[in-house]
C-alpha positions in Angstrom: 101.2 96.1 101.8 97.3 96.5 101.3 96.8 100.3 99.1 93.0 101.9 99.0 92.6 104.0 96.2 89.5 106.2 96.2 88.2 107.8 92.9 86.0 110.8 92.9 82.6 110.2 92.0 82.5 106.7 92.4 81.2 104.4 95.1 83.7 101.6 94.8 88.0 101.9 96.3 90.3 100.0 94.5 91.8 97.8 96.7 95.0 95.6 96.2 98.3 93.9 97.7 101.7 94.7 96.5 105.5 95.0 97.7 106.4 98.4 96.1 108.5 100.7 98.5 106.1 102.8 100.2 108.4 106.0 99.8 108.4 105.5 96.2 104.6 104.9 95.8 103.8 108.1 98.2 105.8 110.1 96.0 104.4 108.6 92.7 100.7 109.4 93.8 101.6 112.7 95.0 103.0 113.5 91.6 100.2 112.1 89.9 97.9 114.2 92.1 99.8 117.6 91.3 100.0 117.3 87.7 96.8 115.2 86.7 98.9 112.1 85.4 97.9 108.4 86.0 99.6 106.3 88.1 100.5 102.4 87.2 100.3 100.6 90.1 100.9 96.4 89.9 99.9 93.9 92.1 101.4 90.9 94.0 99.8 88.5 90.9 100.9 90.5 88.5 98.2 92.8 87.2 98.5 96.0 86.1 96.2 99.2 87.3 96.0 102.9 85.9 94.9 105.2 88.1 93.4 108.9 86.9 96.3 111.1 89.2 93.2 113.7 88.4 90.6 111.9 90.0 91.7 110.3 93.0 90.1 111.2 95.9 92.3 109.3 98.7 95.2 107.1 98.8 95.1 104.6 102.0 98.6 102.5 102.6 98.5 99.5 104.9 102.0 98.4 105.4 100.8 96.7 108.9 100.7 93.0 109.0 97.9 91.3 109.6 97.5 89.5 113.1 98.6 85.3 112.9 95.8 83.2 115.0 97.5 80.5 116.9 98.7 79.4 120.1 102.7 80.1 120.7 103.9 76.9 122.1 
């Protein structure tokens, strides 16, 4: 799944791809959000991510795949 994370007061969203449960992350980001703790979030590659819970403006979750270009034979 593809996750937006927008921090206050800053132009850029972190974007990245990663196969957590999308229950658990909702709930992890919400409790971040209500207590002002940061979130660790990992990608697909490996890499790690903290996220301020205080400063995060907006969480976006993409669990859609994307569409497959081809012809069905």
């Amino acid at each position: 799944m593809e996750i937006r994370i927008g921090i206050q007061h800053s132009p850029r969203e972190i974007v990245i791809e990663s196969e957590e449960k999308t229950d658990e992350l909702l709930e992890r980001l919400g409790a971040a959000v209500a207590d002002g703790s940061p979130v660790t979030l990992v990608d697909d590659k490996g890499r790690t991510v903290l996220v301020p819970g205080a400063k995060l403006a907006f969480a976006e979750i993409s669990t859609e795949e994307p569409r497959r270009v081809g012809f069905l034979g």
